[in-house]
Backbone as a chain_set.jsonl record, in Angstrom:
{"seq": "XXXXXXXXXXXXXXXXXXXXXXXXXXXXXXXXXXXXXXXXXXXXXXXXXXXXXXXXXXXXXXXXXXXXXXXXXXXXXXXXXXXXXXXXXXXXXXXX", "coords": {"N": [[5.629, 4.702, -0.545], [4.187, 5.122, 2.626], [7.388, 6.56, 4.323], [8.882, 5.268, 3.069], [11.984, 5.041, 0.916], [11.0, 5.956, -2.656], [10.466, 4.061, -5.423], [11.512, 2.916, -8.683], [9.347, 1.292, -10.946], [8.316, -0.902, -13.874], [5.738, -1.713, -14.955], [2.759, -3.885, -15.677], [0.289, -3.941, -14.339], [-1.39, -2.627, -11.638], [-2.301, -2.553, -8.128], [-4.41, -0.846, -6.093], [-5.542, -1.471, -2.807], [-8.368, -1.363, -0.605], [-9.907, -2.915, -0.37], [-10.268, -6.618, -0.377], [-11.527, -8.046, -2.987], [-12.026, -7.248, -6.137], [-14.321, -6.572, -8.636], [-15.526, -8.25, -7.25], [-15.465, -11.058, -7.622], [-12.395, -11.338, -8.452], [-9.515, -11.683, -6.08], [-7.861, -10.085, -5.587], [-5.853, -8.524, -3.813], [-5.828, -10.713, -1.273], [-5.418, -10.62, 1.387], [-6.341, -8.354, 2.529], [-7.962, -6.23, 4.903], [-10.709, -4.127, 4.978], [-11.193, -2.226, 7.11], [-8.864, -2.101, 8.582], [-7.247, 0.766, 8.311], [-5.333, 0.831, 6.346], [-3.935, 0.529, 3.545], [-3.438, -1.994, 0.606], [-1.405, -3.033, -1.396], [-1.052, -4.468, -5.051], [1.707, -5.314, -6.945], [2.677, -5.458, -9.988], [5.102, -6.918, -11.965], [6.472, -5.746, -15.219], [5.236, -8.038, -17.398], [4.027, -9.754, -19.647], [0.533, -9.617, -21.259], [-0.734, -11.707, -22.104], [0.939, -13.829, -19.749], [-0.503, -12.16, -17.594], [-2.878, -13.292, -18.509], [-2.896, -15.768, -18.045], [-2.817, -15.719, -15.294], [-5.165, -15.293, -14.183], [-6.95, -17.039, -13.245], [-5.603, -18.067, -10.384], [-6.034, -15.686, -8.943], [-8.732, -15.405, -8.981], [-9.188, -17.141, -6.842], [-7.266, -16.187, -4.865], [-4.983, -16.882, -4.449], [-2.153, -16.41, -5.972], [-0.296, -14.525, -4.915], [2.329, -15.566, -4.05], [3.331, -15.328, -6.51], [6.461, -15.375, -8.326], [6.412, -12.782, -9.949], [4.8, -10.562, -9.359], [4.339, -8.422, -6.226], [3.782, -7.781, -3.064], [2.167, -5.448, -0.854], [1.987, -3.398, 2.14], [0.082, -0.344, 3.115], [-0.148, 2.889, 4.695], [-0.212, 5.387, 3.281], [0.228, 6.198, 0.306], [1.583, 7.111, -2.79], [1.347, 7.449, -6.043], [3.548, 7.771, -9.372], [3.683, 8.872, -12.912], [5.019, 8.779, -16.078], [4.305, 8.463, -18.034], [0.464, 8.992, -18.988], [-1.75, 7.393, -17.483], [-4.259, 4.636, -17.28], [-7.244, 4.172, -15.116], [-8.824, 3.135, -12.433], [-11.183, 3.976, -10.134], [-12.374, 2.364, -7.325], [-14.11, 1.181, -3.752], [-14.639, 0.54, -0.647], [-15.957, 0.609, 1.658], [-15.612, 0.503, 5.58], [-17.524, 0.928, 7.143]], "CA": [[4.714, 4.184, 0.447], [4.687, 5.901, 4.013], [8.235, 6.877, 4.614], [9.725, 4.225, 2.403], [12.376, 5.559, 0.084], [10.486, 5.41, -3.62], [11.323, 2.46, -6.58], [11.028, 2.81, -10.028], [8.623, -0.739, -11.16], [7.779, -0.882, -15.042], [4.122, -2.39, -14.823], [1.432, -3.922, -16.304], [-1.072, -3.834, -13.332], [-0.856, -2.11, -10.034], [-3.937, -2.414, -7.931], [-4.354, -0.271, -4.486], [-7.426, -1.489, -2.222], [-8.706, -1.649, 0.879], [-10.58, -4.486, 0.537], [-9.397, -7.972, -1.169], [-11.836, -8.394, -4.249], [-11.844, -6.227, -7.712], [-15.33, -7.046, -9.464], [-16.525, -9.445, -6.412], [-14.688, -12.352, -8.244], [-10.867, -11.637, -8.054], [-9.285, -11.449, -4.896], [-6.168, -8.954, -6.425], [-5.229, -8.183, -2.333], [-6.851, -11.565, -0.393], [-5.294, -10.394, 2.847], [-6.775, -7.127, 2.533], [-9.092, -5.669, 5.346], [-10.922, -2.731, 5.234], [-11.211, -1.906, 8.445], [-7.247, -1.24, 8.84], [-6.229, 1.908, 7.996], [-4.04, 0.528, 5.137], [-3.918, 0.195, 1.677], [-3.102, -3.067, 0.36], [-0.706, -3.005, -3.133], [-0.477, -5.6, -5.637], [2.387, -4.329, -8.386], [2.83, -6.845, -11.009], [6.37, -6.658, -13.209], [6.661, -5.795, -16.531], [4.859, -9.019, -17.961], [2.777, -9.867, -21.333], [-0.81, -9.774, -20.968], [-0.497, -13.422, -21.894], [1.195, -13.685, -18.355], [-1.298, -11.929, -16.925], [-4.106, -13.648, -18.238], [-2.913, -17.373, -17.756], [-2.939, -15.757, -13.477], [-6.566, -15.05, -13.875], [-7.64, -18.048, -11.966], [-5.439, -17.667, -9.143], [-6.633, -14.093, -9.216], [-9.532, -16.035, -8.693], [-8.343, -18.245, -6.049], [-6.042, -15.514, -4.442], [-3.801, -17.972, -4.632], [-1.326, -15.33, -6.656], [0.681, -13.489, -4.312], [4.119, -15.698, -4.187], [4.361, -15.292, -8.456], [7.67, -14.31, -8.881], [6.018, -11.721, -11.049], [3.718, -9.884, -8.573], [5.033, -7.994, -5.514], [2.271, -7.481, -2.436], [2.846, -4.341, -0.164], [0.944, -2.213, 2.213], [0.553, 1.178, 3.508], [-1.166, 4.173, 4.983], [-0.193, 6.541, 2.543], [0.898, 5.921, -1.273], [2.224, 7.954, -3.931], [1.802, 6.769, -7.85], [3.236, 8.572, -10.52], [3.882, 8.205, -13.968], [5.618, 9.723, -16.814], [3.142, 8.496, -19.123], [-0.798, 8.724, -18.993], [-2.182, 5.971, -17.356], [-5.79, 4.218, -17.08], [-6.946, 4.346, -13.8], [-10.368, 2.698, -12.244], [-11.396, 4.248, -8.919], [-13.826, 2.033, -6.655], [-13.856, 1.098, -2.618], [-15.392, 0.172, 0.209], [-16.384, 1.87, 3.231], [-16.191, -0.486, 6.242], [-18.871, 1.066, 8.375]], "C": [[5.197, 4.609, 1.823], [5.987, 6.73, 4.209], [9.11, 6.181, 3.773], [10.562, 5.098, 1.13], [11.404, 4.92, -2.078], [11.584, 4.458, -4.834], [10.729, 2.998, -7.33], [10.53, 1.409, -9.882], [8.003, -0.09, -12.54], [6.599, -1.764, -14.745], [3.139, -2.779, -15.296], [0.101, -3.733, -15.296], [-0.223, -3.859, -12.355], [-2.252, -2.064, -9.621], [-3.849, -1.946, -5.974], [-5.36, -0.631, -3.96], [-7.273, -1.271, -0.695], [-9.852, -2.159, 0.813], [-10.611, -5.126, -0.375], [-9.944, -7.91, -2.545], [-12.189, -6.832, -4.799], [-13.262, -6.768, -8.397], [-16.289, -8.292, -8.673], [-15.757, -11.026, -6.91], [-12.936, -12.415, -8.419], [-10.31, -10.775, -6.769], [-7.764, -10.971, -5.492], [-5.517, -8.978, -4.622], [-6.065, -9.15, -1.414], [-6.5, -11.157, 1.171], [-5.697, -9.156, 4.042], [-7.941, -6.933, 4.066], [-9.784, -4.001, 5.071], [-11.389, -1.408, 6.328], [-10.104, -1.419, 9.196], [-6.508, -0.413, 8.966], [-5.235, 2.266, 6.721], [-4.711, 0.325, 4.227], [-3.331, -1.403, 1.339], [-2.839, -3.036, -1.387], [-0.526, -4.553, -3.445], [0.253, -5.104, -6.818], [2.998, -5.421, -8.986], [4.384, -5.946, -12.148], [5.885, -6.615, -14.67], [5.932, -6.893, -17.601], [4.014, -9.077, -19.397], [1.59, -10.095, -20.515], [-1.267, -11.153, -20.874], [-0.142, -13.486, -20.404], [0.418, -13.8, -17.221], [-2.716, -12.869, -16.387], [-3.666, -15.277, -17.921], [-2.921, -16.937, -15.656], [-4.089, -16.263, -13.286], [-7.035, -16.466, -13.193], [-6.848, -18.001, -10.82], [-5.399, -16.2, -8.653], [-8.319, -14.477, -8.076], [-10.039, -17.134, -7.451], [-8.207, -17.307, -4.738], [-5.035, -15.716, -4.021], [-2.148, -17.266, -5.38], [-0.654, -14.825, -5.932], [1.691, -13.948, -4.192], [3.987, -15.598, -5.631], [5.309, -14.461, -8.111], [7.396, -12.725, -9.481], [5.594, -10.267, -10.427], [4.718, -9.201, -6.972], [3.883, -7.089, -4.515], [2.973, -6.325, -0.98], [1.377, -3.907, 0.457], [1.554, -1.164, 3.37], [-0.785, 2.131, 3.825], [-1.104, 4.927, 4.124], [0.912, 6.263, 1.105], [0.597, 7.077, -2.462], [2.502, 7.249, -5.391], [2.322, 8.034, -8.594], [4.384, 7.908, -11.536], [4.484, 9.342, -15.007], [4.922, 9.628, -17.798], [1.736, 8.348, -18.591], [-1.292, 7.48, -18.533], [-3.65, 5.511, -16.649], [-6.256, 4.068, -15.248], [-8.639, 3.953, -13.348], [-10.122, 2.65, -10.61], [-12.524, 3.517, -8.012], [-13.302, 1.649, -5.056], [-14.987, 0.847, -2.155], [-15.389, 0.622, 1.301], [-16.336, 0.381, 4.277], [-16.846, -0.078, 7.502], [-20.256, 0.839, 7.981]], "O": [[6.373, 4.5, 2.169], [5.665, 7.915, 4.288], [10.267, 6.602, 3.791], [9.867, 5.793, 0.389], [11.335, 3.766, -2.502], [12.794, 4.295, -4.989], [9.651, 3.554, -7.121], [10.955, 0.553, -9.107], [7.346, 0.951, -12.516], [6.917, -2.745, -14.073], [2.317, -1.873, -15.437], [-0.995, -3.37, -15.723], [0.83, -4.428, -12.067], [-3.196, -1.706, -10.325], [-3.391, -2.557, -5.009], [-6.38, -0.206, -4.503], [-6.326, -1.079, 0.069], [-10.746, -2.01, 1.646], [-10.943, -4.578, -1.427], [-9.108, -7.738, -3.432], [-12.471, -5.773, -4.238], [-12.969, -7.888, -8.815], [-17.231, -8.966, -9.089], [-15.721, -11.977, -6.129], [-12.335, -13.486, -8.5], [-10.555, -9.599, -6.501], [-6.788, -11.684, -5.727], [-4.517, -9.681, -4.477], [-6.969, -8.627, -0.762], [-7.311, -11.395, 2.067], [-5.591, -8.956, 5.252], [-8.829, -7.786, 4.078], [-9.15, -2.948, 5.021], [-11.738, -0.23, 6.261], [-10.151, -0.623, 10.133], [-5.397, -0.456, 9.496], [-4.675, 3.276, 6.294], [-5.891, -0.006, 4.115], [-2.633, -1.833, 2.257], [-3.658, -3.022, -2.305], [-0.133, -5.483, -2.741], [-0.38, -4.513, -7.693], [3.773, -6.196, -8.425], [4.496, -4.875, -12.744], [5.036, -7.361, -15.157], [6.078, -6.563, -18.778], [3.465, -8.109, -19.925], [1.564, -10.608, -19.397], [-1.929, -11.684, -19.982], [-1.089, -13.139, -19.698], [0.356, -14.643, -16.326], [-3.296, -13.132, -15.334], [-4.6, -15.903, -17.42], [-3.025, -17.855, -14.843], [-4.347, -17.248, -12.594], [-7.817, -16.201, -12.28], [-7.624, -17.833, -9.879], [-4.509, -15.811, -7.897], [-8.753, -14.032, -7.013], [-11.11, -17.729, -7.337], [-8.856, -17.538, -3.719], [-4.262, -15.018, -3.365], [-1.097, -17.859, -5.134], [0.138, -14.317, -6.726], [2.553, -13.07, -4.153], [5.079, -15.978, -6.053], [5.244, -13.292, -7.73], [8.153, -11.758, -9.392], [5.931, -9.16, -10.849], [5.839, -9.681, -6.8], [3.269, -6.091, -4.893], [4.019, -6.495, -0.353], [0.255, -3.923, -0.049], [2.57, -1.057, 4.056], [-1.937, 2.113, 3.392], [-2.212, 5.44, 3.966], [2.14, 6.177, 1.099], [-0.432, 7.66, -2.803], [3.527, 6.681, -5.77], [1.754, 9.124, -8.526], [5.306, 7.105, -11.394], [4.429, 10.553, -14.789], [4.799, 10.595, -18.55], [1.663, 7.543, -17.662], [-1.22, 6.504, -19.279], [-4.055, 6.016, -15.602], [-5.433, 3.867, -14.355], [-9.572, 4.492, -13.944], [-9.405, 1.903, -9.945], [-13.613, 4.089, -7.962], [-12.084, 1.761, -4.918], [-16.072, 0.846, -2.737], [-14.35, 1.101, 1.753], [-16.878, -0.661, 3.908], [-16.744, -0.603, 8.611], [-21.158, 0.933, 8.814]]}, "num_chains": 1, "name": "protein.A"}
């Protein structure tokens, strides 16, 4: 992220936006604008899907960002990569 030296993070969900809600109903990045310039990361640890899904209401909420689990970042310019294949769902928002 920008200049930041890179981290390995094993992951079940990583979610880049620029702007707070994922599907209109979870607020994955609530502090998000899109009007900023920035990216807004949410990179979730290693967890069971179980895990995951008992968040889904403060997902819902966006009540989620102190879990221990979760780890909220942002940035002008981000770099993913992976050593394995990984699923990937592209959407955004324009804020003009």
């Amino acid at each position: 992220m920008d200049d930041e030296a890179p981290f390995d993070q094993a992951t079940v969900m990583t979610a880049i936006t620029n702007g707070r809600c994922i599907g209109s109903s979870f607020w994955v990045c609530p502090e998000a604008r899109a009007d900023d310039g920035l990216f807004d990361l949410m990179v979730s640890q290693n967890v069971s899907r179980l895990t995951i899904l008992k968040m889904i209401p403060k997902f819902m909420k966006g009540t989620h960002v102190h879990e221990p689990v979760l780890s909220m970042y942002r940035a002008q310019r981000v770099v993913l990569e992976s050593l394995s294949p990984l699923i990937v769902e592209a959407d955004g928002e324009n804020p003009k």
